[in-house]
C-alpha positions as CSV (number, residue, x, y, z in Angstrom):
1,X,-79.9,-181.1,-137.0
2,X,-77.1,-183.6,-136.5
3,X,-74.6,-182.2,-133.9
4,X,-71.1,-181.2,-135.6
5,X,-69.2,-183.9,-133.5
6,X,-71.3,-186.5,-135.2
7,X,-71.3,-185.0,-138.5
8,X,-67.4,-185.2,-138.4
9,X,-67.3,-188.8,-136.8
10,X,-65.4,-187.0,-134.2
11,X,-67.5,-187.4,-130.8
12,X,-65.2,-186.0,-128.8
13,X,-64.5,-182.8,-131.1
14,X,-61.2,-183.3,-131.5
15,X,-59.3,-180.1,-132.8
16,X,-57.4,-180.0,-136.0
17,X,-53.7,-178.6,-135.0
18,X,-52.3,-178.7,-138.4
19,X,-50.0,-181.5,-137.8
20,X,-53.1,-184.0,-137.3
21,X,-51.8,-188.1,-137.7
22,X,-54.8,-189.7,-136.6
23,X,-55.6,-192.8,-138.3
24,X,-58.9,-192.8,-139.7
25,X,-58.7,-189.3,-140.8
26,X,-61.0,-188.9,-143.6
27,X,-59.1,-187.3,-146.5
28,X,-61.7,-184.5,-146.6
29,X,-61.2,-182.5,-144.0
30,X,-63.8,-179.7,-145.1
31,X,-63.9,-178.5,-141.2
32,X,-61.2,-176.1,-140.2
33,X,-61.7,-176.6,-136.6
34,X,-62.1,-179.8,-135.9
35,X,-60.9,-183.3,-137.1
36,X,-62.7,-185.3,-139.1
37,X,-62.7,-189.2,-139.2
38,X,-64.1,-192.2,-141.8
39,X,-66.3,-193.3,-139.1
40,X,-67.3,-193.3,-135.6
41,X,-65.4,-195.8,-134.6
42,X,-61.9,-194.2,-135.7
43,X,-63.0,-191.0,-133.9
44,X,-64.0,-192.7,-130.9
45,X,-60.5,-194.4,-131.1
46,X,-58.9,-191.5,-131.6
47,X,-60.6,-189.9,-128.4
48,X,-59.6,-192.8,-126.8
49,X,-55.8,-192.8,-127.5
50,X,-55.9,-188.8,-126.2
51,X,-57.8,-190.1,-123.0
52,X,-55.3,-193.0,-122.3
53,X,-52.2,-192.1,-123.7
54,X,-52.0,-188.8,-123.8
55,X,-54.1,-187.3,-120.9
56,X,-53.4,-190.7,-118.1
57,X,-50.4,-191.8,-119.0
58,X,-48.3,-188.7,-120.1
59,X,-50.1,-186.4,-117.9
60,X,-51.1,-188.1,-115.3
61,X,-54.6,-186.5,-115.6
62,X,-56.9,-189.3,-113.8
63,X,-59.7,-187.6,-112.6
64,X,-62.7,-186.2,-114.5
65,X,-61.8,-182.5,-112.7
66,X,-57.8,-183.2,-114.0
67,X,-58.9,-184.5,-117.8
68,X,-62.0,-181.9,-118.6
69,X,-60.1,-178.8,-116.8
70,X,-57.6,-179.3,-120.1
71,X,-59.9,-180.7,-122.6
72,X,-62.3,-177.8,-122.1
73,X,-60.3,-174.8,-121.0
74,X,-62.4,-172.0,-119.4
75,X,-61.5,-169.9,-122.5
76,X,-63.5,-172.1,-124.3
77,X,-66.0,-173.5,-122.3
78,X,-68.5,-173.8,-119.1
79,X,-65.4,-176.1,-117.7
80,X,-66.9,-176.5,-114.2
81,X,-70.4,-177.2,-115.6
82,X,-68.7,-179.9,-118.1
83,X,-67.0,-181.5,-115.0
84,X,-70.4,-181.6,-113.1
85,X,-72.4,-183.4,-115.9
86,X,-69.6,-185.8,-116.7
87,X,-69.2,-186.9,-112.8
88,X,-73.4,-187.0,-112.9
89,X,-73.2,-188.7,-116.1
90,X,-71.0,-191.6,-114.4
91,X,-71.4,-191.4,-111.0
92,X,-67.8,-191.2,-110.2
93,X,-66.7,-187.9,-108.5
94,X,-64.8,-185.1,-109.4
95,X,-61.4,-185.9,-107.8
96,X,-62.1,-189.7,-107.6
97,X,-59.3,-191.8,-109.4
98,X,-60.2,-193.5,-112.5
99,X,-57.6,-196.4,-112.3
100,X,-55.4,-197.3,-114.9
101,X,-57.2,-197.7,-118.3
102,X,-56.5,-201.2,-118.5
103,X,-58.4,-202.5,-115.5
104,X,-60.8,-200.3,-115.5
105,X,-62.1,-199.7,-118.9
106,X,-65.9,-199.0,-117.7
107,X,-64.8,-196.2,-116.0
108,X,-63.1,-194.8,-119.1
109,X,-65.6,-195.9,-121.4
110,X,-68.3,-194.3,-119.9
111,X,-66.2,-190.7,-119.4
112,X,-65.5,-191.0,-122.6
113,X,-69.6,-191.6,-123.1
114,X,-70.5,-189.0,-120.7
115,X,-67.7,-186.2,-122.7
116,X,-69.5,-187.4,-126.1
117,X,-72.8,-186.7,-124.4
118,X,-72.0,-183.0,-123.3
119,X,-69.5,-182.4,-126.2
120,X,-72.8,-183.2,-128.5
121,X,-75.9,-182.4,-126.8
122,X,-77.3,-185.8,-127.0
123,X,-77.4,-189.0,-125.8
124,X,-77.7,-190.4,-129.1
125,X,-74.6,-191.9,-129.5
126,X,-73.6,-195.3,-131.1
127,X,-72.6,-197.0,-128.6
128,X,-71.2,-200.0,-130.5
129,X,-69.2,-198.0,-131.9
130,X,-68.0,-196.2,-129.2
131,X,-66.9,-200.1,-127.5
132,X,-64.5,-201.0,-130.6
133,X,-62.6,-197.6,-130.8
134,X,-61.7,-198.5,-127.3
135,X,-60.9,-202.1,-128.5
136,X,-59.1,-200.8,-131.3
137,X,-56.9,-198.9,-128.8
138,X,-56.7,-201.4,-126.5
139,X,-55.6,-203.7,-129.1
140,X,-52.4,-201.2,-130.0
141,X,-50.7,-202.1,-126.7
């Protein structure tokens, strides 16, 4: 069975809020929990933009403990077994600083990789498409 987060395009499982703006959106949204997008690549951008935007540079969440403690609450999740296979996913530690976005995108890219991977249940991800979300993002500057 395809996991849910790649049925919706949405790797990251991105919840719907009711107010949701993302571009990409697909105009069927048949899920009523999460968001779904017109491809991977407007999902992974959208992920992306929350990462980045929202979670570094509003929050100032740039660690893997800072960024998964609020993505995955405890409520709703295993949040300290998310944080441990994200930081063995990448190799970068739990309190260890990403960087800014735009000079390290690697390190972003593959925490984004390494959230798709949990958030899914596989590794089977498309990685191509994964590299021009962040592009697309990056390009909004």
């Amino acid at each position: 069975m395809i996991p849910r987060g790649i049925r919706n395009q949405n790797p990251l499982n991105i919840r719907r809020t009711g107010n949701d703006k993302w571009q990409g959106l697909s105009e069927r949204q048949q899920d009523s929990e999460f968001c779904q997008f017109r491809s991977l690549v407007w999902g992974w951008r959208a992920a992306f933009h929350l990462l980045t935007r929202t979670y570094y540079k509003k929050y100032g969440l740039d660690t893997i403990r800072k960024i998964i403690s609020r993505w995955a609450p405890p409520n709703e999740n295993h949040t300290q077994r998310y944080i441990e296979n994200v930081s063995r996913l990448t190799g970068i530690g739990f309190d260890e600083p990403l960087g800014d976005p735009e000079k390290h995108a690697g390190r972003w890219m593959m925490v984004g990789m390494a959230m798709a991977i949990q958030e899914n249940g596989t590794d089977v991800l498309d990685v191509f498409a994964m590299m021009k979300g962040w592009e697309s993002v990056k390009i909004e500057n």
